[in-house]
PDB file with SEQRES, HELIX, SHEET and CRYST1 records, atoms N, CA, C and O in Angstrom:
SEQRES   1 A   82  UNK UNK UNK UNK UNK UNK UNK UNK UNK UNK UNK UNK UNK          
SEQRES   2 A   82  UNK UNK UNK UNK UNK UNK UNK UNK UNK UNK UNK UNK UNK          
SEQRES   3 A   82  UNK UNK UNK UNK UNK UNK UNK UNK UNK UNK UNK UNK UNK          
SEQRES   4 A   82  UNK UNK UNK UNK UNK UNK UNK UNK UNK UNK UNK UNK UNK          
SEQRES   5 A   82  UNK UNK UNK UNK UNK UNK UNK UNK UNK UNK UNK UNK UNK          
SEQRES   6 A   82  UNK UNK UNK UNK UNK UNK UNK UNK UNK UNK UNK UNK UNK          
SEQRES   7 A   82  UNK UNK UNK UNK                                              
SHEET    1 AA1 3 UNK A  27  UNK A  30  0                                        
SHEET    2 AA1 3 UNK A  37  UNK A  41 -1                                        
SHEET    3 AA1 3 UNK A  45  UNK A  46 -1                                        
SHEET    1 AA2 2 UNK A  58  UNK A  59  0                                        
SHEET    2 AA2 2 UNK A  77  UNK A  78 -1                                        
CRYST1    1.000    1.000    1.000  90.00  90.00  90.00 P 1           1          
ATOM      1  N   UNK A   1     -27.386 -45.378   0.306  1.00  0.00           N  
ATOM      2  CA  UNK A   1     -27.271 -44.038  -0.222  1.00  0.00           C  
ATOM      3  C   UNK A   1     -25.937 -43.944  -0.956  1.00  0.00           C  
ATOM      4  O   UNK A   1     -24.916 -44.343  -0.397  1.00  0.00           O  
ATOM      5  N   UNK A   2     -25.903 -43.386  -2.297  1.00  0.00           N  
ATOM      6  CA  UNK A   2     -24.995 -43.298  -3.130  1.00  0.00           C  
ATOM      7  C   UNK A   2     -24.127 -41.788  -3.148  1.00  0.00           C  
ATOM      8  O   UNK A   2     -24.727 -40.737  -3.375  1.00  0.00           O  
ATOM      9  N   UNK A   3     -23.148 -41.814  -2.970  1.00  0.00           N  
ATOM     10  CA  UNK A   3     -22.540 -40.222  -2.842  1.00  0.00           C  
ATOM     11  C   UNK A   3     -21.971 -39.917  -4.525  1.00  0.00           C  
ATOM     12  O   UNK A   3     -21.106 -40.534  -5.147  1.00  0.00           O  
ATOM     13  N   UNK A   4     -22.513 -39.155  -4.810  1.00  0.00           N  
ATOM     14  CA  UNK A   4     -21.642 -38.670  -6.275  1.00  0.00           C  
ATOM     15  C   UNK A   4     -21.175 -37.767  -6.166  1.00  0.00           C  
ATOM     16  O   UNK A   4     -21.785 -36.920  -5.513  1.00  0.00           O  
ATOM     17  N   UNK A   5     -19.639 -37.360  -6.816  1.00  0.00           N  
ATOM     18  CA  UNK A   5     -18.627 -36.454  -6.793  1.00  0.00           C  
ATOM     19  C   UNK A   5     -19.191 -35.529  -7.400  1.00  0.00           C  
ATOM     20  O   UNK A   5     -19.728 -35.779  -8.479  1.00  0.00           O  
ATOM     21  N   UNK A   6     -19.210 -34.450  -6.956  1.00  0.00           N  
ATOM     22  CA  UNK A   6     -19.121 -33.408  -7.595  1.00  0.00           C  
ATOM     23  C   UNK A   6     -18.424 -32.080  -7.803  1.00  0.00           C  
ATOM     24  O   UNK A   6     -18.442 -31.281  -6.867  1.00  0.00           O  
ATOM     25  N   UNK A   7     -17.684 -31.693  -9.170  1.00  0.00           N  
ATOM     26  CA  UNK A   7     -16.479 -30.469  -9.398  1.00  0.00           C  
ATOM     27  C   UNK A   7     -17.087 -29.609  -8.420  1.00  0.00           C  
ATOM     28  O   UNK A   7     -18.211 -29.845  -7.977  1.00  0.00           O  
ATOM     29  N   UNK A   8     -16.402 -28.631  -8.066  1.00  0.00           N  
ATOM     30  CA  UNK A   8     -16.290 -27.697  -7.177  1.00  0.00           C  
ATOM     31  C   UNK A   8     -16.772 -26.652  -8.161  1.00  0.00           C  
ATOM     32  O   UNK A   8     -16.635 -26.954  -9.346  1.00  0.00           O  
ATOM     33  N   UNK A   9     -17.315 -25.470  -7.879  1.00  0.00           N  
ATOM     34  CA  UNK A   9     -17.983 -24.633  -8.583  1.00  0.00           C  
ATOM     35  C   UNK A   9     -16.982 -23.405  -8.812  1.00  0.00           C  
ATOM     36  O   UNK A   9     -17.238 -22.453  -9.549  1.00  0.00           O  
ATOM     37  N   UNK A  10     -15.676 -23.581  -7.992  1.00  0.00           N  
ATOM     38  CA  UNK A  10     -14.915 -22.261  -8.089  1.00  0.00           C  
ATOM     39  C   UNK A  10     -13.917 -22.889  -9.297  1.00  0.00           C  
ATOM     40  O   UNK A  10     -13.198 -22.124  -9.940  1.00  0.00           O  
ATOM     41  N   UNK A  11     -13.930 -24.299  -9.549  1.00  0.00           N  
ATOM     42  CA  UNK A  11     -12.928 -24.859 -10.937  1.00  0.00           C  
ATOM     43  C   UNK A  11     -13.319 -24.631 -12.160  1.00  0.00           C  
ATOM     44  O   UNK A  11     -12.431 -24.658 -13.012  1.00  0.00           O  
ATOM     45  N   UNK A  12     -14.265 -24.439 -12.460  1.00  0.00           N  
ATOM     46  CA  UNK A  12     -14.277 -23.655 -13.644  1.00  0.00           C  
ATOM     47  C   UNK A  12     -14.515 -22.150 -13.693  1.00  0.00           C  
ATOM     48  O   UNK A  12     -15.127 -21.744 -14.681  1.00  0.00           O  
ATOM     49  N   UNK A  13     -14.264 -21.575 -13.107  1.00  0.00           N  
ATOM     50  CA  UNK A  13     -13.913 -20.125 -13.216  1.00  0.00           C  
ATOM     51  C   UNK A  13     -12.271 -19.887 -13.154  1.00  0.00           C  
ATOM     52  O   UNK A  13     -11.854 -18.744 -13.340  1.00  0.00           O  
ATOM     53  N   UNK A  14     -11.288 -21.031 -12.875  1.00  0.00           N  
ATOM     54  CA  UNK A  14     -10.033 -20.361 -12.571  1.00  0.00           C  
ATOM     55  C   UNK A  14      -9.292 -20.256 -13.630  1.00  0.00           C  
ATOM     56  O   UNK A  14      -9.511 -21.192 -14.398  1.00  0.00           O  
ATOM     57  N   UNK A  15      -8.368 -19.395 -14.076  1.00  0.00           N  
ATOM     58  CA  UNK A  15      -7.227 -19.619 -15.380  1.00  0.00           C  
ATOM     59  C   UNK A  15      -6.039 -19.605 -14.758  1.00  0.00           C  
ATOM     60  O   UNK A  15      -5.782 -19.471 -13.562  1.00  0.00           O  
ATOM     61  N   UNK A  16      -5.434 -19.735 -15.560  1.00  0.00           N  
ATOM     62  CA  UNK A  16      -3.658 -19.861 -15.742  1.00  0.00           C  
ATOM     63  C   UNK A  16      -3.217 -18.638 -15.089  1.00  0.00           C  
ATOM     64  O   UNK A  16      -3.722 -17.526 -15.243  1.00  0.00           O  
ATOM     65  N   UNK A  17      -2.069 -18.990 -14.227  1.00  0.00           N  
ATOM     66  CA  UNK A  17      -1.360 -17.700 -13.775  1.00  0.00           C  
ATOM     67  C   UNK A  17      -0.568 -16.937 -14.892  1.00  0.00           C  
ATOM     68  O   UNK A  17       0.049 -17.436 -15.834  1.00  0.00           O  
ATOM     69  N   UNK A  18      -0.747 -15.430 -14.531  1.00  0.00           N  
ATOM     70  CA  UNK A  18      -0.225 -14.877 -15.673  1.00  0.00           C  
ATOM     71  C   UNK A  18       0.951 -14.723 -15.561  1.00  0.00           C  
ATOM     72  O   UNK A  18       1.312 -14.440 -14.418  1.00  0.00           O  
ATOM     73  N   UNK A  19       2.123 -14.838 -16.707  1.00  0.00           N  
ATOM     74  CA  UNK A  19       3.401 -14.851 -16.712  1.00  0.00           C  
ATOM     75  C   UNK A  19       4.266 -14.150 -15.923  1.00  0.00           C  
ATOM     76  O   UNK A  19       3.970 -12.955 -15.941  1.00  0.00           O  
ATOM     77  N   UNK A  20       5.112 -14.367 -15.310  1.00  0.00           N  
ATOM     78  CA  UNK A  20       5.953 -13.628 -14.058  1.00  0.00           C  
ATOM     79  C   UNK A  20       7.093 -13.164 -14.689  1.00  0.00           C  
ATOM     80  O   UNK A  20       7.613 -13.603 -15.715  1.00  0.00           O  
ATOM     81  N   UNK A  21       7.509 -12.048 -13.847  1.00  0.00           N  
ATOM     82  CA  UNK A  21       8.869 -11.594 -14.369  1.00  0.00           C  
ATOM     83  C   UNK A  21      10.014 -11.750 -13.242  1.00  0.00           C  
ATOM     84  O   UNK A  21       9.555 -11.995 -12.126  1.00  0.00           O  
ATOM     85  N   UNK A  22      11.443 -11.652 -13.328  1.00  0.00           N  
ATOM     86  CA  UNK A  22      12.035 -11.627 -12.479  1.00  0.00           C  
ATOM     87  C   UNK A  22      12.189 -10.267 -11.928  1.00  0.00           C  
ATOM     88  O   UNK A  22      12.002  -9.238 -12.577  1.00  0.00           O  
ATOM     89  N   UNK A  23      12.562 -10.333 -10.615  1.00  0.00           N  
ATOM     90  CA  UNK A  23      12.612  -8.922  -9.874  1.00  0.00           C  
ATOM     91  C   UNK A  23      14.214  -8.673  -9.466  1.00  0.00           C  
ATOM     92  O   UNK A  23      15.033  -9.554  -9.207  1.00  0.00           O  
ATOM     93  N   UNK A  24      14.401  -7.432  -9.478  1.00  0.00           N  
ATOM     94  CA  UNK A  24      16.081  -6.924  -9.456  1.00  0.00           C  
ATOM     95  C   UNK A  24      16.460  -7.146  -8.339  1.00  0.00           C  
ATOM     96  O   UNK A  24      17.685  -7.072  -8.254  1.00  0.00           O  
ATOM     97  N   UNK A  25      15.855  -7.440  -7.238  1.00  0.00           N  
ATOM     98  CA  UNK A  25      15.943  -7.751  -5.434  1.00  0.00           C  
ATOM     99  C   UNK A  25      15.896  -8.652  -4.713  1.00  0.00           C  
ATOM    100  O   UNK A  25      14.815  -8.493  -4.146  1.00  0.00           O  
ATOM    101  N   UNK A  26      16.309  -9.460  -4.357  1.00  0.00           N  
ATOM    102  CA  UNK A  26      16.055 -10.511  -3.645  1.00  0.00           C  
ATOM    103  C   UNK A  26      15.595 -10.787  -2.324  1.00  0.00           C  
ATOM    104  O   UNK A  26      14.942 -11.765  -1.958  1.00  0.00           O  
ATOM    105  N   UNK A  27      16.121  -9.542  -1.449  1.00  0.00           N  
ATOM    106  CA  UNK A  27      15.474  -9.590   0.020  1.00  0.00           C  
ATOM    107  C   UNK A  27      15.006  -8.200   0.142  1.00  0.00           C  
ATOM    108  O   UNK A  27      15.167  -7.619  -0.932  1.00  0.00           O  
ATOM    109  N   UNK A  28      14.538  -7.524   0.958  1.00  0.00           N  
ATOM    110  CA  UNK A  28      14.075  -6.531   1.487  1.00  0.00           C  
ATOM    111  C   UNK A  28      14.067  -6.252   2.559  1.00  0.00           C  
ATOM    112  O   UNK A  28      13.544  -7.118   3.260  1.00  0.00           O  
ATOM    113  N   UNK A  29      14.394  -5.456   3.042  1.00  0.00           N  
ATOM    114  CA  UNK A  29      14.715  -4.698   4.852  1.00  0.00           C  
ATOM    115  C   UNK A  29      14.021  -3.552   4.842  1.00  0.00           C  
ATOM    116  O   UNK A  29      13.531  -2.943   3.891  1.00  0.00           O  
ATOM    117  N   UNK A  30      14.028  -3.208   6.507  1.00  0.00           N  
ATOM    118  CA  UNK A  30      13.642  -1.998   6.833  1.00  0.00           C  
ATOM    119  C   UNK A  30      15.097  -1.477   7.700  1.00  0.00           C  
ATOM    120  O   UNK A  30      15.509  -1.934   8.767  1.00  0.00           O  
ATOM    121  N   UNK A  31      15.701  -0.386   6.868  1.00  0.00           N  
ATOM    122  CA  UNK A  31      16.940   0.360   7.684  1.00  0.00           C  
ATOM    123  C   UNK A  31      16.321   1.041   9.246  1.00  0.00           C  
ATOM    124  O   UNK A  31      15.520   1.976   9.271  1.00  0.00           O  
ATOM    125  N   UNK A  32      16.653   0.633   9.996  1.00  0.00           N  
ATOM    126  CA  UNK A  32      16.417   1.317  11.169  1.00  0.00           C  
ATOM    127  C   UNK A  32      16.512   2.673  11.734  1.00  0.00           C  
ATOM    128  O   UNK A  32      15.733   3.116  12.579  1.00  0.00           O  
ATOM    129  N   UNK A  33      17.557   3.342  11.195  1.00  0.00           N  
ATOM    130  CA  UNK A  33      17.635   4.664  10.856  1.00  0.00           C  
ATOM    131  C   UNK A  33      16.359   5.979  10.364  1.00  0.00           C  
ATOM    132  O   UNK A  33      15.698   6.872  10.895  1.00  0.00           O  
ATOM    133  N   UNK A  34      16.651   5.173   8.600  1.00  0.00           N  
ATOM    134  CA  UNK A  34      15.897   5.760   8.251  1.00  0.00           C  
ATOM    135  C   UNK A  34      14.151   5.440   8.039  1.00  0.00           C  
ATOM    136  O   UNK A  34      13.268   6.033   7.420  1.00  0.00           O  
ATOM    137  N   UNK A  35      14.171   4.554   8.644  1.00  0.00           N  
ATOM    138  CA  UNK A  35      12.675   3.862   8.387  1.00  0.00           C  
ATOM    139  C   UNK A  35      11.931   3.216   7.033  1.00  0.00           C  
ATOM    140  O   UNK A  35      10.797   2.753   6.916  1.00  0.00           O  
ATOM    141  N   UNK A  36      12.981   3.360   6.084  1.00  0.00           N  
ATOM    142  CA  UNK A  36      12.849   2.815   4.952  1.00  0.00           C  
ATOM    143  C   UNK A  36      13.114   1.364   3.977  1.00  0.00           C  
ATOM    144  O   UNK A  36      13.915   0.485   4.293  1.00  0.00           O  
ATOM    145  N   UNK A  37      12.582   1.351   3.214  1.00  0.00           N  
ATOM    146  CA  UNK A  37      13.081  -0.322   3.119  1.00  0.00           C  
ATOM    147  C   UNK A  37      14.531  -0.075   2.324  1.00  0.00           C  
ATOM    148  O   UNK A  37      14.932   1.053   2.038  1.00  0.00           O  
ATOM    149  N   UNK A  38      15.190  -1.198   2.038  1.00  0.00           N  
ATOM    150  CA  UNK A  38      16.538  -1.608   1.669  1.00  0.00           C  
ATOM    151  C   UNK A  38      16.186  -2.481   0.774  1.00  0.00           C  
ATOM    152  O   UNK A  38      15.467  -3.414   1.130  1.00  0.00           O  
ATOM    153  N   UNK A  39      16.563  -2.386  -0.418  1.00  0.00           N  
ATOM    154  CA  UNK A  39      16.571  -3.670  -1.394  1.00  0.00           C  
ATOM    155  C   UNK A  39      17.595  -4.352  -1.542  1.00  0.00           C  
ATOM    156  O   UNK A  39      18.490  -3.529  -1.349  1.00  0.00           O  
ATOM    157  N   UNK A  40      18.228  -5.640  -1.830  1.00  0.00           N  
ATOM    158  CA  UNK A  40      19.182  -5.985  -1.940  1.00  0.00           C  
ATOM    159  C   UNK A  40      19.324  -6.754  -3.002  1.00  0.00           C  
ATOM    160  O   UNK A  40      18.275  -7.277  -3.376  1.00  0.00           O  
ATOM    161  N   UNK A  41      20.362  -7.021  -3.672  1.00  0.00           N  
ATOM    162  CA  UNK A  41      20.843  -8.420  -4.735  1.00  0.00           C  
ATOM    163  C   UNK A  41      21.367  -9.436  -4.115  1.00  0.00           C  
ATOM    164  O   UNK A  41      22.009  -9.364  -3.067  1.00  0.00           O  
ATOM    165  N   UNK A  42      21.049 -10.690  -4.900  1.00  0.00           N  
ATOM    166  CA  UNK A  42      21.307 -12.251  -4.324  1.00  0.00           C  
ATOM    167  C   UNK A  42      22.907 -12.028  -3.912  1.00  0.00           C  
ATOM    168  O   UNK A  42      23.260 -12.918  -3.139  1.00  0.00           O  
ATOM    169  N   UNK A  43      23.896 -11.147  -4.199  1.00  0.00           N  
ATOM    170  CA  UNK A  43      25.079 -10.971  -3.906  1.00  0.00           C  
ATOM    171  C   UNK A  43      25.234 -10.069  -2.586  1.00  0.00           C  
ATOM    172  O   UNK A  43      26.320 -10.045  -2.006  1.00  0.00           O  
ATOM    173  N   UNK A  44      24.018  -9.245  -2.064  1.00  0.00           N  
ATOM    174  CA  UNK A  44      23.870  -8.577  -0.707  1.00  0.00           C  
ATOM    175  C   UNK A  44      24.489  -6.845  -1.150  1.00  0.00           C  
ATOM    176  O   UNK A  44      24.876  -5.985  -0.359  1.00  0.00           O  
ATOM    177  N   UNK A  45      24.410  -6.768  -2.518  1.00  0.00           N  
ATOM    178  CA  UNK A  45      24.281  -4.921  -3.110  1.00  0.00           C  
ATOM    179  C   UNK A  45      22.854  -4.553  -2.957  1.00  0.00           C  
ATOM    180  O   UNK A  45      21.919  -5.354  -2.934  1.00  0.00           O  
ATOM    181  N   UNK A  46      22.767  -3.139  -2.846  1.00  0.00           N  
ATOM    182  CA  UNK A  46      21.687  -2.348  -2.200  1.00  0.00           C  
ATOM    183  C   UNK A  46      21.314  -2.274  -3.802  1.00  0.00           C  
ATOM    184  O   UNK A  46      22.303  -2.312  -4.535  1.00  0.00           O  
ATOM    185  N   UNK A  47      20.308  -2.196  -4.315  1.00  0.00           N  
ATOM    186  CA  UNK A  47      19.483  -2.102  -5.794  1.00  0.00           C  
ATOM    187  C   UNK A  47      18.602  -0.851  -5.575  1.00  0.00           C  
ATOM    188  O   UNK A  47      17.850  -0.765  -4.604  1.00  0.00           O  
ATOM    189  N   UNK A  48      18.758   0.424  -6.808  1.00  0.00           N  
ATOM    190  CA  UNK A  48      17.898   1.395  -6.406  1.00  0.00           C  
ATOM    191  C   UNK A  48      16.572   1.267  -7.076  1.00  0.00           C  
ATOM    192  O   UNK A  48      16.295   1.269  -8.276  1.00  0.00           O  
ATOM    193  N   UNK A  49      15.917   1.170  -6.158  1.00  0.00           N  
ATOM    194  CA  UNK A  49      14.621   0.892  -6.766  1.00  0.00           C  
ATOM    195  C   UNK A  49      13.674   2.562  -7.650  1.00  0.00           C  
ATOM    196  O   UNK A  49      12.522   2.594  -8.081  1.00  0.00           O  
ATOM    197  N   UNK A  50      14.582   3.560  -7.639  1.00  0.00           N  
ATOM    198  CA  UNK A  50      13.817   4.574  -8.656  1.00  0.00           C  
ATOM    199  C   UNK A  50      13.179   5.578  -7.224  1.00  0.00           C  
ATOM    200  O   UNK A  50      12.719   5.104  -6.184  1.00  0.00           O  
ATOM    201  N   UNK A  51      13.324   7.035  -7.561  1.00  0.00           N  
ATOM    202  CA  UNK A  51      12.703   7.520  -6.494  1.00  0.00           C  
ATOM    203  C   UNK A  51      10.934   7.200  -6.861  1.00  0.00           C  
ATOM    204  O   UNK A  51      10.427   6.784  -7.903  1.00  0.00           O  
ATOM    205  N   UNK A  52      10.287   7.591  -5.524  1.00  0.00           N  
ATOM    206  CA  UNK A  52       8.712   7.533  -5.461  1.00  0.00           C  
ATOM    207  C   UNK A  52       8.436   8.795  -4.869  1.00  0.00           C  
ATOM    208  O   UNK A  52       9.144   9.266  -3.978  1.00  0.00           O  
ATOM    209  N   UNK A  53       7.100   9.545  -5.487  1.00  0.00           N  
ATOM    210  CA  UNK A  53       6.991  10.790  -4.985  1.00  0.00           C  
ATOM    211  C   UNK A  53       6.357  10.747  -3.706  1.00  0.00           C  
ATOM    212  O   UNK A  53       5.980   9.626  -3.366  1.00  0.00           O  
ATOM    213  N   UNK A  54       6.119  11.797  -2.820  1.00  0.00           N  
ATOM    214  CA  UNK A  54       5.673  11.607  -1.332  1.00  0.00           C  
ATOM    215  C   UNK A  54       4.423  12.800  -1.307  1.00  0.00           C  
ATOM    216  O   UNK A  54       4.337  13.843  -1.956  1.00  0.00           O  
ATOM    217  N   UNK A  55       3.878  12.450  -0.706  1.00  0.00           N  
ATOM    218  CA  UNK A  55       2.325  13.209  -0.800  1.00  0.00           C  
ATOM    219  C   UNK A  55       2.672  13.828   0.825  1.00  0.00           C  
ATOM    220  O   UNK A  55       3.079  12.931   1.564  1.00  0.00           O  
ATOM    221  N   UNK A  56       2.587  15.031   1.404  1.00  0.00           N  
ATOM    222  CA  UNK A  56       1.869  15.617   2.282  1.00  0.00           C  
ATOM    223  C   UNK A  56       0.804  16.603   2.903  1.00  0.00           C  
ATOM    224  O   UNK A  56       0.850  17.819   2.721  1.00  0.00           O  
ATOM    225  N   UNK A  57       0.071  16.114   3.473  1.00  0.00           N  
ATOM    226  CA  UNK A  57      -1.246  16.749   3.390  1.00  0.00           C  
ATOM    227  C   UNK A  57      -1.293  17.448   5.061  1.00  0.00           C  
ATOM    228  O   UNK A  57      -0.917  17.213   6.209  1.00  0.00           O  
ATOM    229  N   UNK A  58      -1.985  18.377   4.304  1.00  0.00           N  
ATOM    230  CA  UNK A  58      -2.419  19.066   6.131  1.00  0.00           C  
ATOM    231  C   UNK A  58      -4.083  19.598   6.052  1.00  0.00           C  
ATOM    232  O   UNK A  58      -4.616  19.647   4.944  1.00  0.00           O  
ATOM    233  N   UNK A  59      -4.794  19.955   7.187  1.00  0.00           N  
ATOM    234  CA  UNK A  59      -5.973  20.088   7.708  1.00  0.00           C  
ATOM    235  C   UNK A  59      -5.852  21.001   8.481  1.00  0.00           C  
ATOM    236  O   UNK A  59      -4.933  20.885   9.292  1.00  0.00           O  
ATOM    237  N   UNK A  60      -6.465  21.894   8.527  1.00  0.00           N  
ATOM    238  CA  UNK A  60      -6.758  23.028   9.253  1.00  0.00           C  
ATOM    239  C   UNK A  60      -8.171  22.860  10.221  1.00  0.00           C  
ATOM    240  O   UNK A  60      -9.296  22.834   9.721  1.00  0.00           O  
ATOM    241  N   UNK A  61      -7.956  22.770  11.431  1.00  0.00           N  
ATOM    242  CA  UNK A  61      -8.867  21.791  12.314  1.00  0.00           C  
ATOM    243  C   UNK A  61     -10.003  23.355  12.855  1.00  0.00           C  
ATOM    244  O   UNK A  61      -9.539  24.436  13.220  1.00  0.00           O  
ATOM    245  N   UNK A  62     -11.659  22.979  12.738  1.00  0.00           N  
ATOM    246  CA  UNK A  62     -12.448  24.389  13.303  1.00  0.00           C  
ATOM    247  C   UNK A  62     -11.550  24.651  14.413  1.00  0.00           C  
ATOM    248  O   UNK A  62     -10.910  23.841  15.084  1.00  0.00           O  
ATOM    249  N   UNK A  63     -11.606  25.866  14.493  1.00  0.00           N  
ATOM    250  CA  UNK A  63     -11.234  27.044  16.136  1.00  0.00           C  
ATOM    251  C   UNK A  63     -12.401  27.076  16.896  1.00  0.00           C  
ATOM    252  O   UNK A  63     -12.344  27.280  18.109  1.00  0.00           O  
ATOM    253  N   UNK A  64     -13.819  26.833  16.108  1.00  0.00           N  
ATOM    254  CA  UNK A  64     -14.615  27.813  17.040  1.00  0.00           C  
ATOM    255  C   UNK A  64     -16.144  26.614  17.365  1.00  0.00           C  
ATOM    256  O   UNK A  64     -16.134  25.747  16.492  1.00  0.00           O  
ATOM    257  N   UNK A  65     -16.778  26.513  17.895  1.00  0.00           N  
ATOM    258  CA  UNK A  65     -17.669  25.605  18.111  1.00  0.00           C  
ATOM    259  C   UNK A  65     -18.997  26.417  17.850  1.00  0.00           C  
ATOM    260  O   UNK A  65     -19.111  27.635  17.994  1.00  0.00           O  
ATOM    261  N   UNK A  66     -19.966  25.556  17.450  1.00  0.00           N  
ATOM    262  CA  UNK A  66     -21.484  26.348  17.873  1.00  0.00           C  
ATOM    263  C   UNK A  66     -21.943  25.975  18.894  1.00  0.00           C  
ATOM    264  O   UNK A  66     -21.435  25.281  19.775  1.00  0.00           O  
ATOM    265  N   UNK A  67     -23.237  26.564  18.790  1.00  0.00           N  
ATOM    266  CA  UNK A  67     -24.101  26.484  20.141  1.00  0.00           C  
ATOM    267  C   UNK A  67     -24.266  24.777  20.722  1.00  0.00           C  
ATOM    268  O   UNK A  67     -24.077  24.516  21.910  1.00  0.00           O  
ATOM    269  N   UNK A  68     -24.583  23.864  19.856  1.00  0.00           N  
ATOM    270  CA  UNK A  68     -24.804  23.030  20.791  1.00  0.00           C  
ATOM    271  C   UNK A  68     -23.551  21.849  20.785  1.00  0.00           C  
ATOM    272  O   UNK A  68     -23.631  20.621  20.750  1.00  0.00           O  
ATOM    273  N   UNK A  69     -21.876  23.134  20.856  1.00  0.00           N  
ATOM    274  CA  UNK A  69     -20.997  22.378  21.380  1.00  0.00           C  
ATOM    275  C   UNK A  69     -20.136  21.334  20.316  1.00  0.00           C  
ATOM    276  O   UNK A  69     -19.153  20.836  20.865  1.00  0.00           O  
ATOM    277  N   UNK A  70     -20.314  20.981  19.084  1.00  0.00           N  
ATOM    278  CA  UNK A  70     -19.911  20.858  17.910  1.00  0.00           C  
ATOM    279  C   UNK A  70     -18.996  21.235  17.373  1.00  0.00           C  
ATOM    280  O   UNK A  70     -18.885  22.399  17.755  1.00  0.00           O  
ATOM    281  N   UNK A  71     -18.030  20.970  16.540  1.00  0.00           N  
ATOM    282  CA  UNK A  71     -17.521  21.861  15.536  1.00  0.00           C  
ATOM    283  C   UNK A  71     -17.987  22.276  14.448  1.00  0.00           C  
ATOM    284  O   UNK A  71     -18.675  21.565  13.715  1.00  0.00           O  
ATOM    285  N   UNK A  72     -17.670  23.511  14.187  1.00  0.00           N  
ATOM    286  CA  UNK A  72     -18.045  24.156  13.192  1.00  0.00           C  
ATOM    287  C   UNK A  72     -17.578  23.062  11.395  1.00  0.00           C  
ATOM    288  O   UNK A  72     -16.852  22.077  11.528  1.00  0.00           O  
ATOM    289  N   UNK A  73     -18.002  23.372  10.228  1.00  0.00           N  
ATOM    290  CA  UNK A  73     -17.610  23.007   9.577  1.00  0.00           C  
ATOM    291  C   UNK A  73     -16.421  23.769   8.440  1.00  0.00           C  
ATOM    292  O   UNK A  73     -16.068  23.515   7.288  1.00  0.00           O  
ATOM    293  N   UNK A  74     -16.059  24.793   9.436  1.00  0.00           N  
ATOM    294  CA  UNK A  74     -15.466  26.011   8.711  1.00  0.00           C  
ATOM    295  C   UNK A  74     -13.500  25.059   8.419  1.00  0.00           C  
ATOM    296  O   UNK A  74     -12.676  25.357   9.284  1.00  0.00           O  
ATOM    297  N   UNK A  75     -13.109  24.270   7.511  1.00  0.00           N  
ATOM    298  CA  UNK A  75     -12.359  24.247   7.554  1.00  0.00           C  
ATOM    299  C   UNK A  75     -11.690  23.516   6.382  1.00  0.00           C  
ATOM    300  O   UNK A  75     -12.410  22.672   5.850  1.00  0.00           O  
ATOM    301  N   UNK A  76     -10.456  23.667   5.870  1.00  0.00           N  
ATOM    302  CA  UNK A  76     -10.189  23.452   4.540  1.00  0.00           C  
ATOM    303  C   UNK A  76      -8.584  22.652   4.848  1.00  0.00           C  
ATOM    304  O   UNK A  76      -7.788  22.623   5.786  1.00  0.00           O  
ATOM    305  N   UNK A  77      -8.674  22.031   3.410  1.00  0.00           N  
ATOM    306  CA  UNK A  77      -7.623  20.766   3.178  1.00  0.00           C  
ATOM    307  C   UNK A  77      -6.198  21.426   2.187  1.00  0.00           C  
ATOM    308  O   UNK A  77      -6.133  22.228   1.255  1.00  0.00           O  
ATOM    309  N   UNK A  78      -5.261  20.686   2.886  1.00  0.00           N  
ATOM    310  CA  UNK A  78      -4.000  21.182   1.356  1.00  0.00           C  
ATOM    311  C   UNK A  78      -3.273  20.653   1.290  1.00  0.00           C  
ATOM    312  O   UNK A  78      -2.843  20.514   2.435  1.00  0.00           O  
ATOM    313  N   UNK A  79      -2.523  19.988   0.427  1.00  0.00           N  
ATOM    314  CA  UNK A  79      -1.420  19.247  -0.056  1.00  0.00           C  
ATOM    315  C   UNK A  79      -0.674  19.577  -0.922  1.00  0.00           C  
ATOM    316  O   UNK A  79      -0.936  20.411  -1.788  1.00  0.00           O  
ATOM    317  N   UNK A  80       0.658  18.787  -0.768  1.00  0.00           N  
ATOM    318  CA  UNK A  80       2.107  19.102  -1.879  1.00  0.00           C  
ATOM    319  C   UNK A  80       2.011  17.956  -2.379  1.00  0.00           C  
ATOM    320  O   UNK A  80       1.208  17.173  -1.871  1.00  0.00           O  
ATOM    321  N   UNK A  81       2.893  17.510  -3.635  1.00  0.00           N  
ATOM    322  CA  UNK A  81       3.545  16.371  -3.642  1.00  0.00           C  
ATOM    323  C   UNK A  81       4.801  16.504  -4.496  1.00  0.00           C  
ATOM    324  O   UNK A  81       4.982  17.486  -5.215  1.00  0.00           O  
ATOM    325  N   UNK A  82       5.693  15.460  -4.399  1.00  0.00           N  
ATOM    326  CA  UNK A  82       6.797  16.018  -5.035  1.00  0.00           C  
ATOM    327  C   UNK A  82       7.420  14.760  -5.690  1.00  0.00           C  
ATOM    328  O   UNK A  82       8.447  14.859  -6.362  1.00  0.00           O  
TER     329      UNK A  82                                                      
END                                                                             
């Protein structure tokens, strides 16, 4: 019995990685404090990475149940963001 090689079927679907850029940070932490990450430079300066806006949402949960013990569907959604 003769074994013949055969390409793998995922090699011709793959391309070239697309060009990379360098990044302003070199390590990344989480400050313990504030629960946030820390960026740093290969020299160990904090790099500001730009604020990001923060979404908070709230739910107003049914009060009241029906008959067979359920919640109602009486209840509505709301959010900020900033």
């Amino acid at each position: 019995m003769q074994h013949t090689q055969l390409r793998p079927w995922g090699v011709g679907r793959m391309r070239p990685y697309p060009s990379t850029c360098a990044q302003p940070f070199a390590t990344v932490a989480i400050d313990p404090v504030t629960q946030l990450g820390v960026f740093r430079d290969r020299r160990g300066q904090v790099v500001e990475m730009g604020k990001h806006g923060t979404s908070r949402g709230t739910e107003t949960q049914p009060q009241s149940t029906n008959l067979d013990s359920r919640n109602d569907t009486d209840h509505d959604h709301d959010s900020t963001q900033d």
